[in-house]
PQR file with spaces between the fields and no chain letter, atoms N, CA, C, O and H, PARSE charges and radii, in Angstrom:
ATOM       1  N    UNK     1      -5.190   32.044   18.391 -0.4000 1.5000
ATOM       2  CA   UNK     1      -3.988   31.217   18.301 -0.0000 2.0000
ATOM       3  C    UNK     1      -3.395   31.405   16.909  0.5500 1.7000
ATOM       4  O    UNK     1      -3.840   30.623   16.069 -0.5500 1.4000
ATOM       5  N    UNK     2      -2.513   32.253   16.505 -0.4000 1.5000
ATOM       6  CA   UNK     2      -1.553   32.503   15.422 -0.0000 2.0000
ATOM       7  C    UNK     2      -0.382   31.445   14.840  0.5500 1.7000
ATOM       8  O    UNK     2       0.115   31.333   13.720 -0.5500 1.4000
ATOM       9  H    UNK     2      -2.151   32.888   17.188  0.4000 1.0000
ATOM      10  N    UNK     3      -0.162   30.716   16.107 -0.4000 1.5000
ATOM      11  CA   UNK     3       0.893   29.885   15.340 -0.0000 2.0000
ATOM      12  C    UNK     3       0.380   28.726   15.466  0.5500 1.7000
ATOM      13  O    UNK     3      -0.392   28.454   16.385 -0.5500 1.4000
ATOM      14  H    UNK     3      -0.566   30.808   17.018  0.4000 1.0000
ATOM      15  N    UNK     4       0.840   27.663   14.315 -0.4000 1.5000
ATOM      16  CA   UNK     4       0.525   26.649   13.761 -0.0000 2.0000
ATOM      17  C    UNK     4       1.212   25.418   15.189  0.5500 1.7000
ATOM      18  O    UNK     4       2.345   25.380   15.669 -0.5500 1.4000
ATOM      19  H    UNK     4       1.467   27.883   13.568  0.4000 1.0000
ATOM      20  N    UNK     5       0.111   24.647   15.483 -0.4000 1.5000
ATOM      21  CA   UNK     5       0.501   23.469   16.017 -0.0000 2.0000
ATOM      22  C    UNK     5       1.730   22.209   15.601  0.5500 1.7000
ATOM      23  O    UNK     5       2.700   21.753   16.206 -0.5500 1.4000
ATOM      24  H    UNK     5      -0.810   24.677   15.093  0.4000 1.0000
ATOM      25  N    UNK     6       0.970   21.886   13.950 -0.4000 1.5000
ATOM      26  CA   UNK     6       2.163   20.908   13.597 -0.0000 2.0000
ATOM      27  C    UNK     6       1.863   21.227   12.222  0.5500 1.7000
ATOM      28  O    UNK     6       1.002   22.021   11.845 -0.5500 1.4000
ATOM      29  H    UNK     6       0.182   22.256   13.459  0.4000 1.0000
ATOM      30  N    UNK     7       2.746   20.452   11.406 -0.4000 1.5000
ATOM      31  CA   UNK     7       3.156   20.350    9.949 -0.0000 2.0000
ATOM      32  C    UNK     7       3.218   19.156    9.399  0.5500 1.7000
ATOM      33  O    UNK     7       4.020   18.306    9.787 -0.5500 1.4000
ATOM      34  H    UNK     7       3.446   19.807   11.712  0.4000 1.0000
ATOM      35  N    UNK     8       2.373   18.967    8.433 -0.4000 1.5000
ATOM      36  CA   UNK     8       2.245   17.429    8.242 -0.0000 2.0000
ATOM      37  C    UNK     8       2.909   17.359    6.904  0.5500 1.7000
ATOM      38  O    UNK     8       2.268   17.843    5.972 -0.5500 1.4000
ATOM      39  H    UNK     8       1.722   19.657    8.118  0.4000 1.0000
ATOM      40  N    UNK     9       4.174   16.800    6.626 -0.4000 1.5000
ATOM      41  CA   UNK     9       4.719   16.812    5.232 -0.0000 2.0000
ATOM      42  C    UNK     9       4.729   15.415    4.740  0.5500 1.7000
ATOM      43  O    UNK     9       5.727   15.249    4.040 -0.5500 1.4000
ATOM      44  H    UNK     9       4.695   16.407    7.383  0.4000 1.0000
ATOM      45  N    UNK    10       4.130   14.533    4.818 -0.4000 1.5000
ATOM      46  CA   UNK    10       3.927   13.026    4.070 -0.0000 2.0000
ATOM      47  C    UNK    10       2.496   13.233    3.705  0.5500 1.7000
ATOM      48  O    UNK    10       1.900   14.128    4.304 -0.5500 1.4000
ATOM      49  H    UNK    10       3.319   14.668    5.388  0.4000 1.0000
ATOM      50  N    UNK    11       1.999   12.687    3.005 -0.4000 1.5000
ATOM      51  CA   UNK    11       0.519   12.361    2.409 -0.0000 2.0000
ATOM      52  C    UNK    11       0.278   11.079    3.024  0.5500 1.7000
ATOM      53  O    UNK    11       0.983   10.099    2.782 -0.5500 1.4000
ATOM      54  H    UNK    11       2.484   11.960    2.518  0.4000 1.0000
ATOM      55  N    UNK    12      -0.721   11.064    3.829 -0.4000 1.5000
ATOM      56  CA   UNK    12      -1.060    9.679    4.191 -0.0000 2.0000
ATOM      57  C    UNK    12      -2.314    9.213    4.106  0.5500 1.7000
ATOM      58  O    UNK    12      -2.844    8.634    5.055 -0.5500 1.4000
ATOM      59  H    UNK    12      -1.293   11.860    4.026  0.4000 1.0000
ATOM      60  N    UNK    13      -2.982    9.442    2.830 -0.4000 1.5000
ATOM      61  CA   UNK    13      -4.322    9.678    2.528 -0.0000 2.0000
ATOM      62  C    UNK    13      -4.053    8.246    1.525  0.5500 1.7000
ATOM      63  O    UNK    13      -3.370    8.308    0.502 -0.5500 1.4000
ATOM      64  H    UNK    13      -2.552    9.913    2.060  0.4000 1.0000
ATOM      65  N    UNK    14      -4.599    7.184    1.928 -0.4000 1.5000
ATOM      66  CA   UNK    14      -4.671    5.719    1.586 -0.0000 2.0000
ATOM      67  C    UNK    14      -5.168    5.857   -0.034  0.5500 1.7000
ATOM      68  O    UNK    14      -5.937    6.723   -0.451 -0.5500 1.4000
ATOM      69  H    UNK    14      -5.154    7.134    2.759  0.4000 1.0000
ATOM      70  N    UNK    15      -4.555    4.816   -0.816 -0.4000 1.5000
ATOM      71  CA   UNK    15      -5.497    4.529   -2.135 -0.0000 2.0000
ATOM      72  C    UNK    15      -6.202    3.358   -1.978  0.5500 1.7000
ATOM      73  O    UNK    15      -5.551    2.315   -2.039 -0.5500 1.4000
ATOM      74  H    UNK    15      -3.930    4.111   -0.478  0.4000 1.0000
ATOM      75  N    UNK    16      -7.313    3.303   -1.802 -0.4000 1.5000
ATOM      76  CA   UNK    16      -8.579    2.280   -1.513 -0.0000 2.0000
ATOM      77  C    UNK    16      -8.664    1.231   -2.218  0.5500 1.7000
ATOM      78  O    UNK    16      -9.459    0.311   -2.027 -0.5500 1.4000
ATOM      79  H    UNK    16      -7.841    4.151   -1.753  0.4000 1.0000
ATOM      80  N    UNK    17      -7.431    1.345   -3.516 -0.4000 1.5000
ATOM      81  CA   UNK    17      -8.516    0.314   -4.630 -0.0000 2.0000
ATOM      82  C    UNK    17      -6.858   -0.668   -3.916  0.5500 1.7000
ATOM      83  O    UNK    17      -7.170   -1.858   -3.935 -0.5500 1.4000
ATOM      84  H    UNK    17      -6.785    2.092   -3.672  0.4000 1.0000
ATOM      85  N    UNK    18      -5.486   -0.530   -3.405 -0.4000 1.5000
ATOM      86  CA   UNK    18      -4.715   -1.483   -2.935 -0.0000 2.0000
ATOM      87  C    UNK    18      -5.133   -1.855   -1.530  0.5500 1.7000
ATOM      88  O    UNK    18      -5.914   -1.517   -0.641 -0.5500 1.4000
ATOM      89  H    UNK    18      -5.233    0.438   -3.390  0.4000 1.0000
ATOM      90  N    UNK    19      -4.202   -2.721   -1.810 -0.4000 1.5000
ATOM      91  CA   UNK    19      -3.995   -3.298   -0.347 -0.0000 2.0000
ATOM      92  C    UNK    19      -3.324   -2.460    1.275  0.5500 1.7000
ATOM      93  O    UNK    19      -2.625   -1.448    1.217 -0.5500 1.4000
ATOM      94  H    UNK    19      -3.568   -2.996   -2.532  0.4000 1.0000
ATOM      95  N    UNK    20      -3.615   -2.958    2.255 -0.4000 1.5000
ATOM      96  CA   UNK    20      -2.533   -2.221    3.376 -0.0000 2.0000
ATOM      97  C    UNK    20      -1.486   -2.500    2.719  0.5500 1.7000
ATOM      98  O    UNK    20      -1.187   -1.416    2.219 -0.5500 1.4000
ATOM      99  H    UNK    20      -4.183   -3.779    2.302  0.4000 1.0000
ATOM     100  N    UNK    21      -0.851   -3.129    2.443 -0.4000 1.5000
ATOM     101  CA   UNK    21       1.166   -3.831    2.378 -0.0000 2.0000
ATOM     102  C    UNK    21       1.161   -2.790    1.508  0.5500 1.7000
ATOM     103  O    UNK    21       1.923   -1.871    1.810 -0.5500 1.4000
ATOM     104  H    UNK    21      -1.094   -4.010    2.850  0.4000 1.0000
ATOM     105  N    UNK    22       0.553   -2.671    0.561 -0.4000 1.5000
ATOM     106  CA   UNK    22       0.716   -1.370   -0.780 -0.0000 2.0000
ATOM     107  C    UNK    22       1.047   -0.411   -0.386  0.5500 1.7000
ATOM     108  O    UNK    22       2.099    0.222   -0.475 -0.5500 1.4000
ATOM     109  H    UNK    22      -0.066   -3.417    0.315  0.4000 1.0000
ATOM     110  N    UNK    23      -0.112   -0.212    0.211 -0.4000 1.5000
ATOM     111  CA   UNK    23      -0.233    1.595    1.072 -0.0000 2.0000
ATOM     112  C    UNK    23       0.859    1.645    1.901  0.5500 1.7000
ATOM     113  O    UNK    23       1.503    2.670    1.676 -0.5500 1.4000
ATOM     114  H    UNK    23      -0.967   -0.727    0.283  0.4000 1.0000
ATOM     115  N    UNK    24       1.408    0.865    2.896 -0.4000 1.5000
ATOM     116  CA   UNK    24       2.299    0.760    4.152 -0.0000 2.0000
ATOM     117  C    UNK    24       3.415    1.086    2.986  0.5500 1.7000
ATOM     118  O    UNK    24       3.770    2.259    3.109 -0.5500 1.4000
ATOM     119  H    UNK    24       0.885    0.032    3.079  0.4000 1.0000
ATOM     120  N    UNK    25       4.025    0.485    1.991 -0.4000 1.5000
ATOM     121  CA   UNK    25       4.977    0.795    1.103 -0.0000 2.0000
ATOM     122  C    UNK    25       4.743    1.688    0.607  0.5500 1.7000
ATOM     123  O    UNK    25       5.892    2.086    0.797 -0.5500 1.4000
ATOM     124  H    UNK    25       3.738   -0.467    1.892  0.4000 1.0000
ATOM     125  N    UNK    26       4.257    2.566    0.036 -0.4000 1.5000
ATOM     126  CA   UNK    26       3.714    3.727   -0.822 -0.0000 2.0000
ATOM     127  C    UNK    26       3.994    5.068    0.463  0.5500 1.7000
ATOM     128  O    UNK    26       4.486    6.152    0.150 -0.5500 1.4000
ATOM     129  H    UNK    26       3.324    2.242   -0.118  0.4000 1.0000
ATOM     130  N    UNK    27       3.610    4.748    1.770 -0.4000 1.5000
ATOM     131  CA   UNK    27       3.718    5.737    2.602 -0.0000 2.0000
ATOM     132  C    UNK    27       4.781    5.994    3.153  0.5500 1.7000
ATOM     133  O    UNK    27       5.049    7.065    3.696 -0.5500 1.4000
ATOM     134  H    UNK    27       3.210    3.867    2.024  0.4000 1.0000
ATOM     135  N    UNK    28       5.945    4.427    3.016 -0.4000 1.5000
ATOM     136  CA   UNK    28       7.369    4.104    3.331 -0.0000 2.0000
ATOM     137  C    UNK    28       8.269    5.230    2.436  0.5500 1.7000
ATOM     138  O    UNK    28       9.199    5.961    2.778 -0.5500 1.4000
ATOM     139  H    UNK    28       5.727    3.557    2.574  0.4000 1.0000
ATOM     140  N    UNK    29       7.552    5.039    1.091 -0.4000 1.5000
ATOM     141  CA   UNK    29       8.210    5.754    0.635 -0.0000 2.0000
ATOM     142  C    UNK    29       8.207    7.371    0.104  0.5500 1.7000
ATOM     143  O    UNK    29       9.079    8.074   -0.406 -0.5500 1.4000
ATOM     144  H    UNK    29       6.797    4.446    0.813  0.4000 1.0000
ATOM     145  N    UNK    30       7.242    7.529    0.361 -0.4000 1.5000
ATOM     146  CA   UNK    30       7.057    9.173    0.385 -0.0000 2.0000
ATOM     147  C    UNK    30       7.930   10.163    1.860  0.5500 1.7000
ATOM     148  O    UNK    30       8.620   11.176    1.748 -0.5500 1.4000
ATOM     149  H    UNK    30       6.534    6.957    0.775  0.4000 1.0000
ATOM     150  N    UNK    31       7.476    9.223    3.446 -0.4000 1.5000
ATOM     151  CA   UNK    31       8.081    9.624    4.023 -0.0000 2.0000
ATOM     152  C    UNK    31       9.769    9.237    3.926  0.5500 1.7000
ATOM     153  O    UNK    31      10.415    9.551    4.925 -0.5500 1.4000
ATOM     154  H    UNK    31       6.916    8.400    3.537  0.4000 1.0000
ATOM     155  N    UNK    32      10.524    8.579    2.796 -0.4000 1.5000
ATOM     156  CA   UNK    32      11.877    8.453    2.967 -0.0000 2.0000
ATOM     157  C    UNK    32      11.874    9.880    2.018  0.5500 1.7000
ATOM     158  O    UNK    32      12.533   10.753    2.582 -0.5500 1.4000
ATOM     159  H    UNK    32       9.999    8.324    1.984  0.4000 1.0000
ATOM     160  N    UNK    33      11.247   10.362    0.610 -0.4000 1.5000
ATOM     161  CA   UNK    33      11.346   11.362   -0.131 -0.0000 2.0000
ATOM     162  C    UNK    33      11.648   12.873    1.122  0.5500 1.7000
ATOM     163  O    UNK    33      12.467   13.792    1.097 -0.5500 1.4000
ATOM     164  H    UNK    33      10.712    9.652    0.151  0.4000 1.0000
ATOM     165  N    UNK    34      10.805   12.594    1.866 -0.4000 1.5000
ATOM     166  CA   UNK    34      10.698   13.548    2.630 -0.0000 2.0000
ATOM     167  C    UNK    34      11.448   14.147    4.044  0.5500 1.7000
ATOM     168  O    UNK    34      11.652   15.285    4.468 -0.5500 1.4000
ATOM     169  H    UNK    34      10.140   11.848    1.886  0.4000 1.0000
ATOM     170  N    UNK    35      11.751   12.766    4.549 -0.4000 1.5000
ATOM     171  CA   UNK    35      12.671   13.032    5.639 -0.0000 2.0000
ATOM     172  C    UNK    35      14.335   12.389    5.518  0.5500 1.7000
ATOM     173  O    UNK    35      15.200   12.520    6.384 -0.5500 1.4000
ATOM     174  H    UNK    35      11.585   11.842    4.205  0.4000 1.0000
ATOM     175  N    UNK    36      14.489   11.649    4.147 -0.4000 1.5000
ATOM     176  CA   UNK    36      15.615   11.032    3.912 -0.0000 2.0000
ATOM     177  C    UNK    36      15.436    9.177    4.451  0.5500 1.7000
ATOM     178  O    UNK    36      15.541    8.042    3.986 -0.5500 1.4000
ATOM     179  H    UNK    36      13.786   11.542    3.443  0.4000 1.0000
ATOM     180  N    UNK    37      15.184    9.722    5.420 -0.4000 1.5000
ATOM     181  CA   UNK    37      15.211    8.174    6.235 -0.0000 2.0000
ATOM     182  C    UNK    37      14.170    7.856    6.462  0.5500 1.7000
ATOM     183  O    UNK    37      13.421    8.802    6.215 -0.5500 1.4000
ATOM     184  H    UNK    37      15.099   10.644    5.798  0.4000 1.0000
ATOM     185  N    UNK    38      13.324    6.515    7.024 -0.4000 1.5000
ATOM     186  CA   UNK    38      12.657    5.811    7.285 -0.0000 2.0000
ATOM     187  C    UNK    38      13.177    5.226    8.693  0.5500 1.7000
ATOM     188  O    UNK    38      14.241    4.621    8.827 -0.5500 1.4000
ATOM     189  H    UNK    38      13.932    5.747    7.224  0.4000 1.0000
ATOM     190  N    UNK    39      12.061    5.564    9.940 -0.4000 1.5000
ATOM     191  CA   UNK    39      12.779    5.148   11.128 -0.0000 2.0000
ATOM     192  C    UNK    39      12.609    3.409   11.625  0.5500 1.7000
ATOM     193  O    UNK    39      11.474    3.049   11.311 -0.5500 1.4000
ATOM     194  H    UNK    39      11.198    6.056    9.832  0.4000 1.0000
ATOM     195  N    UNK    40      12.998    2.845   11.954 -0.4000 1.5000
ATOM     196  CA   UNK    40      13.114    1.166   12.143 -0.0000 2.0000
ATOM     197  C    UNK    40      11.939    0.839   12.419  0.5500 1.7000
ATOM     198  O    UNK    40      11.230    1.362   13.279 -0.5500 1.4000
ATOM     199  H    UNK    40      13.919    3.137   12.209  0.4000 1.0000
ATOM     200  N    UNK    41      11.614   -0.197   11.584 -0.4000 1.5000
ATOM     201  CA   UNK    41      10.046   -0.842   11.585 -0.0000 2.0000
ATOM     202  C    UNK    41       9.930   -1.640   13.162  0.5500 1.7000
ATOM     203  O    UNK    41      10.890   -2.086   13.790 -0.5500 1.4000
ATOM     204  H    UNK    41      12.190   -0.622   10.885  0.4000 1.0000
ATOM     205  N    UNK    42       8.996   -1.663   13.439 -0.4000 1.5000
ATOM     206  CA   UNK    42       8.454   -2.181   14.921 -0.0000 2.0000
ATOM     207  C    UNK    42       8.541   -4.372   14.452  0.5500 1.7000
ATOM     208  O    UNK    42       7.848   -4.863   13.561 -0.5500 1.4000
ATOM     209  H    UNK    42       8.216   -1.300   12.929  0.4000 1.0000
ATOM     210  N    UNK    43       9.092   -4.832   14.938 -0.4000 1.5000
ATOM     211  CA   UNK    43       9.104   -6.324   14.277 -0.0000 2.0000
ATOM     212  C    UNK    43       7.414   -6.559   15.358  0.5500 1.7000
ATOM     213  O    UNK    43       6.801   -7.626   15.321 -0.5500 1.4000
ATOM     214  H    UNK    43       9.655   -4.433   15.662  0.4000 1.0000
């Protein structure tokens, strides 16, 4: 199998010493760096 399945361009590799809400923000914002947008949070 030569070609690549998927492409993962966010880092979603948690920092342990915060909180989820941290991380959930921290990952908010790498994937806006990356795709521009951020798609609508689930209420």
């Amino acid at each position: 199998m030569d070609k690549p399945i998927g492409l993962d361009l966010v880092d979603n590799k948690p920092d342990y010493s915060k909180t989820l809400e941290e991380n959930k923000k921290i990952y908010r914002e790498n994937y806006k760096k990356v795709y521009g947008v951020y798609p609508k949070e689930e209420d």
